[in-house]
N, C-alpha and C positions, 0 to 999 in steps of 0.2 A: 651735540645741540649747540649752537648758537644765538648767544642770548643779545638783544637788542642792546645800543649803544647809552650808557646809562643806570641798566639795569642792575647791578652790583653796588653802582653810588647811589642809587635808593633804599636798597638794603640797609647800606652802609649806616645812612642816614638817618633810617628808621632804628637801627638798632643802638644808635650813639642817643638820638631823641628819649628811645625810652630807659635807655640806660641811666641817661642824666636826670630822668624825671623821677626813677626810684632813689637816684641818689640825695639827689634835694629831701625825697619825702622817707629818709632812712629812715630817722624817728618819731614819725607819724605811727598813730597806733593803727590810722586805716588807710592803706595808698589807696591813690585816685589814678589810677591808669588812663591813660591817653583813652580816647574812642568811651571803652567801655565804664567810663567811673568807677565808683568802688563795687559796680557791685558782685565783680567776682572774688571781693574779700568777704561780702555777705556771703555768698555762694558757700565758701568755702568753709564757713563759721555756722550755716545755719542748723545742725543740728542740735547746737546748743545756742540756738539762737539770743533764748534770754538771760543767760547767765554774758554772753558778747555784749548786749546791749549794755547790762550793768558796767562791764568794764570801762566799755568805750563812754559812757556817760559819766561813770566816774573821775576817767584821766582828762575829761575836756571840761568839767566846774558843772555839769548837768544838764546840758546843750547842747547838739552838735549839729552839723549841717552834712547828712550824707549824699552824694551827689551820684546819680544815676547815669546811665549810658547818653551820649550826646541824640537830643533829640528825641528823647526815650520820654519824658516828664516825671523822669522816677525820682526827682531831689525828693528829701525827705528833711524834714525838721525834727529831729529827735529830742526829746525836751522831759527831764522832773521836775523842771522851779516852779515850785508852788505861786510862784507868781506869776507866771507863764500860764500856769493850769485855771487858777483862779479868773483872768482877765478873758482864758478863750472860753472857758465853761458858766462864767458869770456873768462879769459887766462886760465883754463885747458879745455877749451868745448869738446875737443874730447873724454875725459876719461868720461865723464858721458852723453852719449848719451838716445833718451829715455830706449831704451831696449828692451830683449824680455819679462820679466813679464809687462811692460807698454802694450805693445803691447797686450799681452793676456786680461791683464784688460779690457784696452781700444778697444776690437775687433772689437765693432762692427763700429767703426770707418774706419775699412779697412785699407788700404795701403795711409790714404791721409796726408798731411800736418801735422798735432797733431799726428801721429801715426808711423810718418815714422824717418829714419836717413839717414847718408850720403848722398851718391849717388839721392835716391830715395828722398829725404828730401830736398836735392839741386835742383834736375828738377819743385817737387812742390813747390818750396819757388820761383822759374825762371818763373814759369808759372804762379802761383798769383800774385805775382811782376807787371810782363808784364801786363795782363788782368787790372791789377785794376790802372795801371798807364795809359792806354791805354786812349786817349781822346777822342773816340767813346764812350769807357766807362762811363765816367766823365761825358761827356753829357745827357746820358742814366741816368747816376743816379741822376743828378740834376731835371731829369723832371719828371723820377719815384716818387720821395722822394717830391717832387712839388704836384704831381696831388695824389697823397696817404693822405696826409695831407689835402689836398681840397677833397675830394672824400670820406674820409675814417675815419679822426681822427675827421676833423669839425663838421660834421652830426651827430655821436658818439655822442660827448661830447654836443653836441647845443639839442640831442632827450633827453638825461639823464637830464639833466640841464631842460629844461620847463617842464619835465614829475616830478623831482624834487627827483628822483629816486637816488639810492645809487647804485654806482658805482664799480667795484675793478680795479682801475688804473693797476693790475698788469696786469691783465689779458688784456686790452685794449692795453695795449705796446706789451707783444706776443702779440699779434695779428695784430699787427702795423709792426713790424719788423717781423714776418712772410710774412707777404704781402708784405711788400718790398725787402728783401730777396729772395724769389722766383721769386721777379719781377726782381731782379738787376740780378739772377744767371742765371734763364732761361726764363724768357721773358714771363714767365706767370703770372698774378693776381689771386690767388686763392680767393681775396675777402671772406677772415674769418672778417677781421673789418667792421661789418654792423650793422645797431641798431636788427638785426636777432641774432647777438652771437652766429650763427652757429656752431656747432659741428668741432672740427678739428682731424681727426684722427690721423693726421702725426706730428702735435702739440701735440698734449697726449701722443705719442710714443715716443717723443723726450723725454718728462719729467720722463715717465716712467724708460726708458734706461740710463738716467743720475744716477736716484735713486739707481736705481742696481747696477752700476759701481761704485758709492759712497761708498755703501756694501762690495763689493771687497777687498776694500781696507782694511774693519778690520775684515774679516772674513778670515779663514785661507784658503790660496789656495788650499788644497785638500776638504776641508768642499767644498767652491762653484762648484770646478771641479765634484763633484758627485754629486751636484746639479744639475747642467747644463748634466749631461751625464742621470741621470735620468730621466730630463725633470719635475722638481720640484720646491715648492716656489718660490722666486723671481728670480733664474734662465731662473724659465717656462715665467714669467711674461718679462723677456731680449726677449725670443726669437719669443714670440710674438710680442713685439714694432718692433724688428728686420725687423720681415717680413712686419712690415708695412710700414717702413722705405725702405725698398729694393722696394715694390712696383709700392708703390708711385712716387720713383723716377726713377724706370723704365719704368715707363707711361708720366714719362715729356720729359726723353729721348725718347723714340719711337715715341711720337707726335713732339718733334722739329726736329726728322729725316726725318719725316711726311710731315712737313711744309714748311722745306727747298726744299724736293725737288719737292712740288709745287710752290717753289719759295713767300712762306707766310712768312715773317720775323720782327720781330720784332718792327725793329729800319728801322734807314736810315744812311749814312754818316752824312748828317746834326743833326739828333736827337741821333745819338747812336748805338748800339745794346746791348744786355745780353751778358752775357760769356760765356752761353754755343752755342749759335750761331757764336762765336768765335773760341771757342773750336773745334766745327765741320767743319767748314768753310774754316779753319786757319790752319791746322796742324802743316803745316810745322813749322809755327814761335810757336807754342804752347807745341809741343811731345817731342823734346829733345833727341829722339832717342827712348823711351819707346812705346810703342803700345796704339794705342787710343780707344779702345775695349770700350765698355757698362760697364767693369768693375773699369777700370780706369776714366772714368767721374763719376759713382756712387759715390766714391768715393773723387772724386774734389768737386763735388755736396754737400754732405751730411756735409764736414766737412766747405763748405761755408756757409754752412745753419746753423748751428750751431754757428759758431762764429758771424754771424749775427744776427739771430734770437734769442740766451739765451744770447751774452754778454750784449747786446746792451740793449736790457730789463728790464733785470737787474740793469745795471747802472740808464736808466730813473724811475726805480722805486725807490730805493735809492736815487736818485738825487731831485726826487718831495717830497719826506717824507720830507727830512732834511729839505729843501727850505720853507714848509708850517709849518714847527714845527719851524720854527726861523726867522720871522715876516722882522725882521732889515734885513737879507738877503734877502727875497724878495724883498722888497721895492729896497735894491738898485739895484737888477737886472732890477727893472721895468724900474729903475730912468735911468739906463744904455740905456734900449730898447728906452725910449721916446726919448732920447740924437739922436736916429738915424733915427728916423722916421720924414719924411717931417712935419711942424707944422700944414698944413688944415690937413691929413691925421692921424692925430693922437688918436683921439678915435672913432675907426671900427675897427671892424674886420680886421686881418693881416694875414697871414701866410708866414712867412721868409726864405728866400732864402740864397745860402753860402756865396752871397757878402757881405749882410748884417751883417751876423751874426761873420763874421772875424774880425768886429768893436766892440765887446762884448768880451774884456776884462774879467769884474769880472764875466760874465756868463761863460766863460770858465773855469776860477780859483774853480768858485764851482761844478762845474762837476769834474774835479781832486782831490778835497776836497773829496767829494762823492765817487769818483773811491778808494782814499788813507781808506777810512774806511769802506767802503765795494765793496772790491773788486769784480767784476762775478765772477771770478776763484779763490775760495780762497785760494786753495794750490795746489801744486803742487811736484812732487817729481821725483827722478833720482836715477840713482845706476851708480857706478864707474865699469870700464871694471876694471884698476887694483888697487889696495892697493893705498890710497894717506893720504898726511896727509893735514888737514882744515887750513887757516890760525887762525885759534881758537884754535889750536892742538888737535883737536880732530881725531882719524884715522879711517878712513872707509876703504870698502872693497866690494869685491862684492857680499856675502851675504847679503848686508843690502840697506833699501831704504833709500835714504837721503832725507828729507818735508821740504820744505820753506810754513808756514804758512803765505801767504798773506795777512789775513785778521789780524793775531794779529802784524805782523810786522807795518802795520799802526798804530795799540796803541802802540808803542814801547817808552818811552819817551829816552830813549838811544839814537834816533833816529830822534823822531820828536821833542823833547822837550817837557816840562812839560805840556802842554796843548794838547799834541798827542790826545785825546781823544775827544777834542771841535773840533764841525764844523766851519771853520776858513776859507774861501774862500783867506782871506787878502793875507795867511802866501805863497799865489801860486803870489802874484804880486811885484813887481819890483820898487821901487822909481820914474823911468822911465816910469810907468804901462805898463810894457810888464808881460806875464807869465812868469815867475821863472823858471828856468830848474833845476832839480833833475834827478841825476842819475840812471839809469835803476835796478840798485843793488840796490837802494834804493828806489822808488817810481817801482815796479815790474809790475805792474797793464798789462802792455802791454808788460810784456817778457821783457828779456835781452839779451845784446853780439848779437850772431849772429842767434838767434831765436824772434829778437824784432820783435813784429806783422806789419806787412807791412800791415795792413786796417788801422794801427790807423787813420790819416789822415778823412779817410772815416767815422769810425765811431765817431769822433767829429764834423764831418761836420754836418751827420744824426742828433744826439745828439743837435748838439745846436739848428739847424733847428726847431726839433720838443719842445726843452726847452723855447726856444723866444716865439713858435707861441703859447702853452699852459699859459703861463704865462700872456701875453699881452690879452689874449681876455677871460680868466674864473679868478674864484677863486675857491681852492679849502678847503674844509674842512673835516677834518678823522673824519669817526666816532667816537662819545662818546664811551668809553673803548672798541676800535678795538685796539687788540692787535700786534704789532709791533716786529718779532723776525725772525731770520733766520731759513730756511731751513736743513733740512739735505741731501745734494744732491755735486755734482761736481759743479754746479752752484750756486751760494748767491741770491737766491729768498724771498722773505716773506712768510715763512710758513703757512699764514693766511691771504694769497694777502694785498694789500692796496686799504682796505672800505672807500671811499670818497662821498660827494657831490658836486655838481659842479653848479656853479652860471656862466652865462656869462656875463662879464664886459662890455659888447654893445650891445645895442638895437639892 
């Protein structure tokens, strides 16, 4: 073969080019390759995606600028300075709204809460508000989150424990916060937490469609948009979760439409009701002037279910690992629990309710602890409408996405100090023993400014609820070399769930 006049001195060229260009960048922690940017060092890194970020955010002061394929618009702003966090969550919020690439990302989400701005951001941030401050509410979920844990978590754990079975705790919380979740949202018990372990479709669709959406974010948007128009790889595998997801939750709507107007409802004034028999019920105080269509509940529906169901889970699995991997923390949560329990009543079985568990100080502290080092949500990201510059002087624009790494922001020692990295329940209490306050720019776990999660409240109630009642009546132990490592998802799961066994502390 005969190769044209030149062609060897472009080789040549090309390979002295990028030879010189890794030699420049030998002690960079991320090369930026010709053409393609860095992101075939993401590539390469992204299984342990968020443990990379901490690194590379740690060896660059808490900043970094990672730069995507030419023409691709993948620059990324990678960012922990609390003052960075602060100025685009707070005082500039309107310039960095989510957007429309979040949106597209994020589709299958719809129009709800996590997916919306302005206008449309405000009615549902008015409407979950209202709904979840609502004292029908409250009561509903006290009794929900009550009769779920007697019904549902105790029988679990009490069938695995004398059968003497190995259990995946992770798996056990979805399925907990599933069933409660659809109980608080629409007033029905799908009953997935049974010593059965029944099959969940619309649990498995949820997990699937986070996975995908996780993808998104480092594959190039024209790569998945011809995925998805194709009807291809993990595209095909979105739009199947999708329709399970739409189903599903258009079979809860039709049957509470169903219900109502045979006058079958839920709750009562005295006991409560769900929110979506509020929703329907209610309008006037719930629509805000928007249309309350099957498409607009789908949509209120699926993004409450989600923030119930994966944050929540999350947390309590992270929250049990640390707790039984650090012996001295247990004990004094125990020592906490006894401090509250009547003295005859003291070793039986319990299950704890929110009066109680309001009095549980350092069991609060180490769920924040827990929340600070593994966050559900570990990152998150924004794009500027126009050109701004970072109180870090770094300048963006609206080519580019700006990432607050959640999860490595909690190892920051810039930020938490030299022990960022130890689980430290202490460092959240008060001389007083009240909880610590940290500011939202700085402990992010639950949003900032004017997108701070309005469940929190809710889901620390849930949270300690079910942390008291586990704690006080098992013990638990992880299996011998079960391995212990995050996910690669929108949600901080255990890759490898959490393999336990369970002993009950009471006859």
């Amino acid at each position: 073969m005969i190769f044209p006049f030149g062609f060897f001195e472009l080789i040549l060229a090309a390979i002295c080019y990028i030879s010189f260009s890794l030699f420049r960048q030998r002690h960079r922690i991320v090369y930026d390759w010709p053409l393609l940017g860095m992101l075939p060092s993401l590539a390469l890194h992204v299984q342990r995606i968020h443990e990379r970020c901490e690194e590379v955010l740690r060896e660059t002061g808490g900043t970094f600028l990672f730069k995507g394929p030419w023409f691709m618009h993948m620059d990324m702003l990678g960012t922990v300075d609390p003052s960075n966090v602060h100025h685009i969550m707070s005082s500039n919020f309107f310039n960095f709204p989510k957007g429309n690439e979040f949106r597209e990302i994020f589709e299958v989400l719809g129009d709800g809460i996590f997916n919306s701005d302005y206008d449309l951001w405000r009615t549902h941030r008015k409407i979950t508000n209202a709904l979840i401050n609502n004292q029908r509410f409250i009561r509903f979920l006290a009794r929900m989150n009550y009769e779920k844990l007697a019904k549902g978590l105790i029988p679990v754990l009490n069938h695995v424990g004398l059968k003497g079975e190995v259990v995946d705790m992770q798996d056990v919380f979805q399925r907990l916060t599933f069933d409660t979740t659809c109980m608080f949202v629409t007033g029905y018990d799908p009953g997935c937490l049974s010593v059965e372990f029944k099959d969940v479709p619309f649990s498995r669709a949820m997990d699937e469609a986070e996975e995908v959406i996780f993808a998104r974010h480092v594959i190039p948007k024209s790569v998945w948009k011809l995925q998805r128009w194709l009807g291809i790889g993990k595209e095909k595998r979105l739009k199947h979760a999708s329709d399970t997801l739409d189903n599903v939750i258009a079979g809860l709507i039709t049957r509470k439409r169903k219900d109502l107007s045979r006058g079958v409802v839920s709750g009562d004034d005295a006991n409560g009701v769900d929110m979506l028999t509020s929703l329907i019920t209610d309008q006037e105080s719930y629509s805000d002037g928007f249309k309350q269509d099957d498409k607009f509940l789908r949509d209120i529906i699926l993004n409450l279910m989600i923030a119930g169901r994966d944050t929540t889970s999350s947390s309590l699995t992270w929250f049990l690992w640390l707790v039984v991997s650090h012996p001295s923390v247990e004990k004094k949560i125990r020592d906490e629990i006894n401090a509250v329990i009547p003295e005859p009543r003291l070793e039986r079985l319990r299950i704890f309710e929110a009066e109680e568990t309001n009095k549980l100080v350092y069991l609060h502290a180490a769920f924040c602890e827990a929340l600070r080092l593994y966050p559900p949500v570990p990152f998150q990201h924004k794009a500027p409408v126009k050109p701004d510059v970072l109180p870090s002087g770094h300048h963006v624009d609206p080519n580019m996405k700006i990432l607050f790494s959640l999860y490595a922001m909690g190892r920051m020692e810039t930020i938490w100090g030299e022990d960022s990295c130890e689980f430290k329940p202490e460092r959240w209490i008060t001389d007083k023993n009240m909880i610590r306050h940290e500011p939202s720019y700085k402990f992010l776990s639950f949003n900032a400014g004017p997108r701070t999660c309005v469940g929190r409240q809710v889901a620390f109630t849930q949270m300690k609820a079910v942390g008291a009642t586990i704690l006080h009546n098992y013990n638990f132990e992880v299996v011998a070399g079960h391995i212990v490592a995050p996910n690669v998802s929108i949600i901080l799961y255990m890759k490898h769930g959490l393999k336990v066994r369970v002993t009950p502390r009471w006859p």
